[in-house]
Each structure stands twice: as C-alpha cells, then as structure tokens.
C-alpha positions in Angstrom: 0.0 0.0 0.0 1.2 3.5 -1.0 2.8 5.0 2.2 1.0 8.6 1.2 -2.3 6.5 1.7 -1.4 5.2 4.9 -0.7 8.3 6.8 -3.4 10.1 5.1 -5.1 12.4 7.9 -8.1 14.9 7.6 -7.9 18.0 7.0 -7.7 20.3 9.7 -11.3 22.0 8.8 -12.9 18.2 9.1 -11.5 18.0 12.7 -14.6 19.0 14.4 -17.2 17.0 12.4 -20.0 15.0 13.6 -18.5 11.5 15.0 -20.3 9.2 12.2 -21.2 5.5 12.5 -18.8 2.9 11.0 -19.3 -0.3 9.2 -16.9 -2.9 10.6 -15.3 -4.8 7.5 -13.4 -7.9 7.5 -9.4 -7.2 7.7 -7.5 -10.2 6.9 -3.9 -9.0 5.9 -5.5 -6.1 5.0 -2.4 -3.5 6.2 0.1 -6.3 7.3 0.5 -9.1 4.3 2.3 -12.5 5.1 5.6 -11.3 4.0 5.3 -8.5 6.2 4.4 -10.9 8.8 7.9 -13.4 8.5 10.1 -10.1 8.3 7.7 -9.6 12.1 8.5 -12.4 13.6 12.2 -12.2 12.9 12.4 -9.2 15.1 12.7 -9.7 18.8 14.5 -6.8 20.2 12.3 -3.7 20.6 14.1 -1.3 18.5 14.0 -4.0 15.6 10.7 -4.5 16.0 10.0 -0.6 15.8 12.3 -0.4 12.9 10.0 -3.6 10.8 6.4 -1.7 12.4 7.7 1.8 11.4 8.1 0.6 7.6 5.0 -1.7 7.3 3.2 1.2 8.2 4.9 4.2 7.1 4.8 5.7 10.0 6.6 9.5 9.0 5.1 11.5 12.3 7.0 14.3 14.6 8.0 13.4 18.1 5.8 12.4 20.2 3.3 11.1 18.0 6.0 8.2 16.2 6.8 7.2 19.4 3.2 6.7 20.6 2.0 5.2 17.8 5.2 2.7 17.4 4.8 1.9 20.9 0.8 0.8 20.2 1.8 -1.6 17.6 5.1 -2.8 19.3 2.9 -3.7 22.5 0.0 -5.2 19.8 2.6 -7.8 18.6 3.8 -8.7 21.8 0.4 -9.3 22.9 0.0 -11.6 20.0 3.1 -13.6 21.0 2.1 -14.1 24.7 -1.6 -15.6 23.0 0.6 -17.9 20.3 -1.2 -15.9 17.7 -1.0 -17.0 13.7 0.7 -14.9 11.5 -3.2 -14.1 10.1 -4.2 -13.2 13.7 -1.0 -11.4 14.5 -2.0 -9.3 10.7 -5.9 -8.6 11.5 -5.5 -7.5 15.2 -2.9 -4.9 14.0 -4.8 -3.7 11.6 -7.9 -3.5 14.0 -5.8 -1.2 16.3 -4.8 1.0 13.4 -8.4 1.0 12.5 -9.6 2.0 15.7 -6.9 4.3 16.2 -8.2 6.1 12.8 -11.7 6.5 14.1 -10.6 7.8 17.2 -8.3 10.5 15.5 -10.5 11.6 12.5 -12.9 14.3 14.7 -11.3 16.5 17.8 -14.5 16.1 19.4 -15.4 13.1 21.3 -16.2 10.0 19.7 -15.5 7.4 22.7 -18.9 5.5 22.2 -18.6 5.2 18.1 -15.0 3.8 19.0 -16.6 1.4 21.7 -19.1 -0.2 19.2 -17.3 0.1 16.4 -14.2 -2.3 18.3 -17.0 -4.7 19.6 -18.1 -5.2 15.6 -14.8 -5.6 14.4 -14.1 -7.9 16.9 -17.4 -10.3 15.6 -16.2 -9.7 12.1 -13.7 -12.1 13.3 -15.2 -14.5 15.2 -18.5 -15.8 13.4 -17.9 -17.5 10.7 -20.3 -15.7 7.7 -18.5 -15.2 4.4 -17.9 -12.6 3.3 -18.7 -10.5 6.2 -17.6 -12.4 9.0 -14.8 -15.1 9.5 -14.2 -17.3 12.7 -10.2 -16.1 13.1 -10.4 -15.7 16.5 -12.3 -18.0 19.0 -14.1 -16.8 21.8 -11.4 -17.0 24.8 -9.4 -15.2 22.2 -12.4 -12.7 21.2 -12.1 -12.3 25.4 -8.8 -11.6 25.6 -8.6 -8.9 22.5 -11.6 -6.9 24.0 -10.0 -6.8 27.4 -6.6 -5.8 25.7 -8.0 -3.4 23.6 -9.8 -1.6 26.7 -7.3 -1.7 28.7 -4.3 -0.9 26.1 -6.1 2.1 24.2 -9.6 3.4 25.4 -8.3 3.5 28.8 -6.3 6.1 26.9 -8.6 7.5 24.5 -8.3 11.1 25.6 -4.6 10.7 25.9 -4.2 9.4 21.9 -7.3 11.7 21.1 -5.0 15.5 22.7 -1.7 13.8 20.9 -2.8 13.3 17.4 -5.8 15.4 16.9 -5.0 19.5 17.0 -5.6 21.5 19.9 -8.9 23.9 19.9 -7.8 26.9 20.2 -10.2 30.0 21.9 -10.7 32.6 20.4 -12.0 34.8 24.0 -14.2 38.0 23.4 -15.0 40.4 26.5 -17.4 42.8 26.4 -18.3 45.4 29.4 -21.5 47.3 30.2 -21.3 50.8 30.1 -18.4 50.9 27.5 -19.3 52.0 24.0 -18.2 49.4 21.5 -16.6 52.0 19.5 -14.8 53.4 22.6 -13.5 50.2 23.5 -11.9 49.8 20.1 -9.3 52.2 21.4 -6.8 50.6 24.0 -4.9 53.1 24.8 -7.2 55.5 25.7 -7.1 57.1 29.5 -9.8 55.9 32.4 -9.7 53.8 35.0 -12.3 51.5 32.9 -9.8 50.8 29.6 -7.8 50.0 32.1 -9.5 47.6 34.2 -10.3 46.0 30.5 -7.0 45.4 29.5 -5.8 44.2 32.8 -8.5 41.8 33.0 -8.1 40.6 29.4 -4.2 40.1 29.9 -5.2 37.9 33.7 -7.4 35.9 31.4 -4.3 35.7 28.6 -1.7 34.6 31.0 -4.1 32.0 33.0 -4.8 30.4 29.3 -1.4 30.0 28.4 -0.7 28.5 32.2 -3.3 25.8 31.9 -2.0 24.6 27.8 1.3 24.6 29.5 0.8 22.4 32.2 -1.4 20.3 29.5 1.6 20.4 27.3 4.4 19.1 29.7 1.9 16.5 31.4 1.5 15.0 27.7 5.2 15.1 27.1 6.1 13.1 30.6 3.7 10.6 29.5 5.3 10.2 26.3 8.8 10.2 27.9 7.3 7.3 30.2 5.9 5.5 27.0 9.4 5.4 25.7 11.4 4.5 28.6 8.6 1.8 29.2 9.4 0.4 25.3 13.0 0.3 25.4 12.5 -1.4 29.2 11.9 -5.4 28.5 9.8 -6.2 30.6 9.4 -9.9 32.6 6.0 -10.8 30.9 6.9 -9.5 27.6 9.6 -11.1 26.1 9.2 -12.2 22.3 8.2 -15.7 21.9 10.6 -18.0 19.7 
C-alpha cells in the first residue's frame, strides 16, 4: 500500500465534524501481508521491532506522535506472542488497532462511544464465521482476551491518543463590558480607569490560558517520555516468543 495512503489524515477543517457510525469490514492482511508478517516475527528486540512496524506502516510523524503510535503496535505484537497468535491473527489485530486508532483520531470532538461499538463489531467480524462478512479467526477466549486488551491498552487512553494526534482547539475569548461604547473600546490606549481595568483583566485571562495549555503540554510530554522508557525497558512478561 502507497505510504501517502497510509498516513493520510483529515484535513484540519474536518477536525470538528459530527462522530459518524462505522461499518466494521473484515481485515484479513489487510495492512500487514504474510511477507510483512515473517520479516515480524524475525524481530525480537524492541528497537528491531519498531524499525519492521515503522516501515510496514509508514509511519513518518514528529515526536511524540512516532513514538506513541510505534509503541501501540510494538505492545500489539507482543500481545500476540504471549496468545501464540497465527501470522493471520497477528495481521488482522494490528490492523484493528490501526483502525480503531483512525476513528478515534478523524474528529477532535469526542467519539468514545462510536470507537466502543465500532471495536465490539470488528471484533465479531472475526469470530463468526459468515462469508464474506464475518470469519471465525479468533475463537471466543481469544475474542475475550482482544476486548479486554483493547480496553485496557487504548480506550483507557482514549483522551490521551485523542489530545496527541488530533489539533488543539484553540479559543478565540471576546469580553465585552456594560457601560463601555463598542466604538470606545476599540481604542486601548485611551485614559480611564475602565480601559484599564479591560486590558488588565483581558491580559489575567491571557496569562491564565497559556498557564493551563502549559501544564497540558508538559503532562503529555512526561507521558510520552514514560511511553518510551517503558518500550525500550523489557519487561518480565513481555519477552518475544521464539
């Protein structure tokens, strides 16, 4: 697939649509094909494994986005491992985070219960056998196990990836004051206790805006520091599978 395609986003001006409802689809080695798959499996070091994920999905993002987004499909696979997963599983649950990661990210505004029953539907896509909408790939300890992965791996986070990837809302603040003409107040540097009291309060307003995106700002960026440190880290219970 055509990396352009891949990391297609909206446009900014579609970032506060409606939330609309999705038809799940069937998604067997539909972003991850078999060769893509061995060249997987050989990797078991983290960074390797970043390296294959980072070119199978042309992921091309600024800091801290690449890291998030390598570390959800780095965790995905070894997930997959830990369940003995086929190559075919390992393929369509990938894809199903990248999918569900694409709803999530396609509106600023929220979204969390379209992503909830849109997840539960791609999950039955893959566990009732119907051709061609439905194919038993998983079974139902496994269907178990995905949904309780899925919750507690990304929409535990959902506001977290939503603020990362999605751009910030910006307000655009407007005071207006009784008594004051709206042609007088046009002019900001004219004398009187009341211009004065306007601009003061306007710049208090100003500075206590830009104090709360800060704060919003580094508490995002410590998360995404403890992301990475948590990626490189190998942990007990997540070593690759031979």
């Amino acid at each position: 697939m055509d990396t352009a395609a891949k990391q297609r986003r909206p446009k900014s001006r579609e970032m506060h649509q409606v939330p609309q409802a999705l038809k799940a689809k069937v998604m067997l080695w539909t972003d991850v094909s078999y060769h893509d798959m061995e060249e997987i499996d050989k990797k078991q070091s983290i960074p390797d494994l970043e390296s294959a994920l980072c070119s199978v999905f042309g992921v091309d993002l600024p800091e801290p986005r690449r890291g998030v987004l390598l570390e959800l499909y780095v965790q995905t696979v070894l997930f997959c491992r830990e369940c003995s997963f086929k190559k075919e599983q390992t393929s369509a649950l990938l894809s199903i985070i990248k999918s569900i990661h694409g709803t999530n990210i396609e509106t600023s505004l929220n979204n969390i219960e379209q992503c909830f029953e849109y997840y539960k539907e791609l999950l039955l896509c893959h566990s009732v056998r119907r051709p061609p909408f439905s194919i038993n790939l998983f079974s139902s300890e496994e269907v178990n196990c995905i949904f309780n992965y899925i919750h507690n791996s990304y929409m535990r986070h959902y506001k977290l990836y939503k603020y990362i990837f999605t751009p910030q809302v910006k307000l655009d603040l407007s005071l207006s004051y009784c008594g004051i003409p709206v042609q007088d107040m046009k002019d900001s540097s004219a004398p009187g206790s009341k211009y004065e009291l306007k601009a003061l309060i306007e710049q208090e307003v100003r500075e206590q805006m830009m104090l709360v995106s800060g704060q919003l700002d580094q508490r995002v960026k410590e998360i995404a520091d403890q992301h990475n440190s948590a990626l490189h880290s190998v942990q007990p219970n997540h070593k690759a599978k031979k």
